[in-house]
N, C-alpha and C positions, 0 to 999 in steps of 0.2 A: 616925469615924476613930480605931484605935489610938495609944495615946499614945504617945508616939516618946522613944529612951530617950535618954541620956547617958552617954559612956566616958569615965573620969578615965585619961589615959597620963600618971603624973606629977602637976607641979602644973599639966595642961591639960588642959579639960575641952571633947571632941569632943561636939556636935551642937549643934540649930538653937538659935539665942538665944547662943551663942559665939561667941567671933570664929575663923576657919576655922584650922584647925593647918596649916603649911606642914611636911611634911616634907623633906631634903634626904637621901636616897638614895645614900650613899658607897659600898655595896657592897664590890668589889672594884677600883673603879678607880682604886686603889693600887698597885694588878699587884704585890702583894709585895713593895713599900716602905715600908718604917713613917715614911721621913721625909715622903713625899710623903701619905701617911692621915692626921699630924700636920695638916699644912698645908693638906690636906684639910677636917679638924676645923676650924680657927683660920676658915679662910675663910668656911666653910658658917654659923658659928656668928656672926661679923661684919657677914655679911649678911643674917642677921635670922630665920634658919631656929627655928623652934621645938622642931624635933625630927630627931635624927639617928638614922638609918637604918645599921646595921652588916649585913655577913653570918658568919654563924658559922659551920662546916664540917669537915668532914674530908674532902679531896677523893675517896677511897676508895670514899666513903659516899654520892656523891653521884647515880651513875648505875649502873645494870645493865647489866654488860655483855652479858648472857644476850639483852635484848629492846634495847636500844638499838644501832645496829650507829654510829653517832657516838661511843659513851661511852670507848672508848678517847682519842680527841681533846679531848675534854672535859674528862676526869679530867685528862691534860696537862697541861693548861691551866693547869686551878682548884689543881692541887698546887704549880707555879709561884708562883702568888697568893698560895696561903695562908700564911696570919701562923701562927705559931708562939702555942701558948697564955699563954705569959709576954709575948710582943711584943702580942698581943691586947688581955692584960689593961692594960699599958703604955698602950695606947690610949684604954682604957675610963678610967682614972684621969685622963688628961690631958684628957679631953670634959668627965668630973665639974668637973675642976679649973678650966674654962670657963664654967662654971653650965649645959652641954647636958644636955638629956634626951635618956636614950640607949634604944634600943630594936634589936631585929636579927632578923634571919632564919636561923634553927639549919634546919638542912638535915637532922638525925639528932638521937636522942634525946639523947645523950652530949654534942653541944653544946647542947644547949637547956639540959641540966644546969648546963653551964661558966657558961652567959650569967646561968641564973638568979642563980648564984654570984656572977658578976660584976654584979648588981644591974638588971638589963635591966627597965625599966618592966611590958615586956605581950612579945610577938612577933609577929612576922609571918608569916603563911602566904603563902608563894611559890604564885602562881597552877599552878605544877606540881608544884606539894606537897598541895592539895585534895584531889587523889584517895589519899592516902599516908596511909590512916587508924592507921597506926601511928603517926606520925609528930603525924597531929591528938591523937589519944588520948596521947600524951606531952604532946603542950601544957596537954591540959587537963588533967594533974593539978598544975599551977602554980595555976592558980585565975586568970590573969592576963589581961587583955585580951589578945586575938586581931584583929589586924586583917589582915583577907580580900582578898587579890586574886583577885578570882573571872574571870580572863583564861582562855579554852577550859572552862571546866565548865559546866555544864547546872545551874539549877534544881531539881534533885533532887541533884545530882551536892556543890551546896550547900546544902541540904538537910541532907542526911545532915552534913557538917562543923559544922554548926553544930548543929547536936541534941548532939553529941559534944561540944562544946565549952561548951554549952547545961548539960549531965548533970554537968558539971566546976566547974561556977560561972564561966565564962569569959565577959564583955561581949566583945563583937564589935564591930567598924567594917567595913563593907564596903566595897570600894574597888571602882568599874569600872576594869577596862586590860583593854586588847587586847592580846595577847602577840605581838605582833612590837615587833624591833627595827631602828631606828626604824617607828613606826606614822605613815602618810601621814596629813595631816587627815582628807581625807576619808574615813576608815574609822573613826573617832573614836568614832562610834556613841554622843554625850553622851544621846541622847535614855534609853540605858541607866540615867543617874541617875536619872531621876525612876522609873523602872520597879522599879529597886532599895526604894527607897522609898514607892512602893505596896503592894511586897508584903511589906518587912521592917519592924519598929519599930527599928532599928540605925541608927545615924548611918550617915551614904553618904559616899562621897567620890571620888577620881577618881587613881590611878595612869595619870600621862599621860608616853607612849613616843615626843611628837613633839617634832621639833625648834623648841628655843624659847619665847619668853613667850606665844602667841594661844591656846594651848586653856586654863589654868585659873581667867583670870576665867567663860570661857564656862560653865566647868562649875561656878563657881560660881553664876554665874547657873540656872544647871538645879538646883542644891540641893546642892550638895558641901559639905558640911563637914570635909574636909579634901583637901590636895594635895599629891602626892609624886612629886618629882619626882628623876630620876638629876643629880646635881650632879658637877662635875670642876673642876681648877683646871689641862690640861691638853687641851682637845680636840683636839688635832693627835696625842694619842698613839693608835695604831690598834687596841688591842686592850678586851677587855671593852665597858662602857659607854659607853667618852669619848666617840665621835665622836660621839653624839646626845645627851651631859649637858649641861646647862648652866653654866655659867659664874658665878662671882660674881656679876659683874654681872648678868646675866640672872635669878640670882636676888632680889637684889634688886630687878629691875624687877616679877618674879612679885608680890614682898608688896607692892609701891606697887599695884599694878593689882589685885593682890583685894582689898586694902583700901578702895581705891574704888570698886571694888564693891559690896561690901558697906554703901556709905554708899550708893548710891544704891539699891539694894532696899531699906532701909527697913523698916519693923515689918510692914509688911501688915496694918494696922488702917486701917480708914477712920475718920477723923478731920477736925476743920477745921483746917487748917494757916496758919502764914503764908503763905506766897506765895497762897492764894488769897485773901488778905483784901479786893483791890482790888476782885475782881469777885464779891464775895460779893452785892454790892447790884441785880447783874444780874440776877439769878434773879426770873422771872417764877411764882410760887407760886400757883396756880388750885383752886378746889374742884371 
């Protein structure tokens, strides 16, 4: 078996023999509020997230309107949303000022740029950015962790992304997610991690689109080293992520439940342990 590697985001160090990184996933469901991305931060950062999640963009930039017959709706939308690069940065200072490790999702070169600027750990590839090798090939002239949500690509499709990122000096995390929003349990498809993991030496880990705490102890049990999760301090409001992020609380339920996890997986050494000491004397030992 190839030796399975390790990604430093920050001072946290993703794969097996770590304790699992909890992402919390702010995106955009701020809808264009710097007060409520503040409160955002405070929240995500209190309940125990190890790593926050930004998007970085120029709504402009983000769809075709040439092949997308949606991207007018879209673009809408996301220019609604978008922070202003000074309100951005505002943002990015007051996480620092939190002790969060900050990381994000640059949609276009020019913000990968701003983020680098703004001190962004590594970045994130948007499972619909994969195929957007202009966009991979800017990442990788940072040198910076890249961590993959491989949601609708093919195998080759990541492949190619990562050889690219590979050629730039860029450590990888791969994430499984389904790209719907919300994603029902059962289409969850965890048995994806372990398959990740057969065929990559890259930490795995699990961008999960359902509602609630039940899928990522599960996927840590399947082998996730890390979980990212869409967080909100608002799910009543209807638009972007909220209605299927989680909550404070629920995140916090997230880290008590992988953390006890993770105690009862255990090293995976066979060893003699206390608890069998009682019945150690049972063993009937024959030549």
């Amino acid at each position: 078996m190839q030796p399975r590697h390790e990604v430093a985001l920050g001072p946290h160090t993703v794969g097996d023999g770590h304790p699992v990184s909890i992402v919390a996933e702010l995106g955009v469901n701020h809808l264009g509020d710097p007060g409520r991305m503040l409160e955002m931060i405070d929240a995500a950062v209190d309940a125990g997230a190890d790593l926050l999640k930004f998007q970085t963009y120029s709504a402009e930039s983000r769809y075709d309107r040439l092949t997308n017959p949606k991207a007018d709706e879209f673009i809408e939308n996301l220019a609604r949303w978008e922070l202003p690069r000074d309100v951005e940065a505002r943002m990015w200072e007051h996480a620092a000022g939190r002790g969060a490790t900050v990381f994000t999702s640059p949609f276009d070169p020019d913000s990968a740029a701003f983020a680098h600027e703004l001190g962004s750990v590594g970045f994130k590839l948007a499972a619909f950015e994969v195929v957007n090798l202009s966009l991979v090939r800017a990442l990788a002239g940072y040198g910076k962790p890249v961590v993959i949500s491989r949601g609708m690509c093919s195998y080759d499709e990541l492949d190619t992304a990562i050889e690219i990122l590979r050629e730039g000096g860029c450590p990888v995390v791969l994430l499984h997610c389904i790209s719907s929003y919300p994603v029902q349990r059962h289409d969850s498809n965890l048995a994806m991690i372990r398959a990740l993991r057969e065929r990559y030496p890259w930490p795995v880990g699990h961008s999960d689109h359902t509602r609630g705490c039940d899928l990522p102890p599960l996927a840590v049990a399947c082998g996730a080293n890390m979980i990212e999760k869409h967080f909100t301090v608002n799910p009543k409001l209807r638009e972007s992520d909220n209605p299927f992020s989680v909550t404070p609380g629920e995140l916090r339920e997230i880290v008590f439940r992988v953390r006890q996890v993770e105690s009862w997986l255990g090293s995976g050494e066979i060893t003699r342990i206390p608890a069998e000491e009682f019945m150690w004397s049972f063993r009937r030992k024959t030549a």
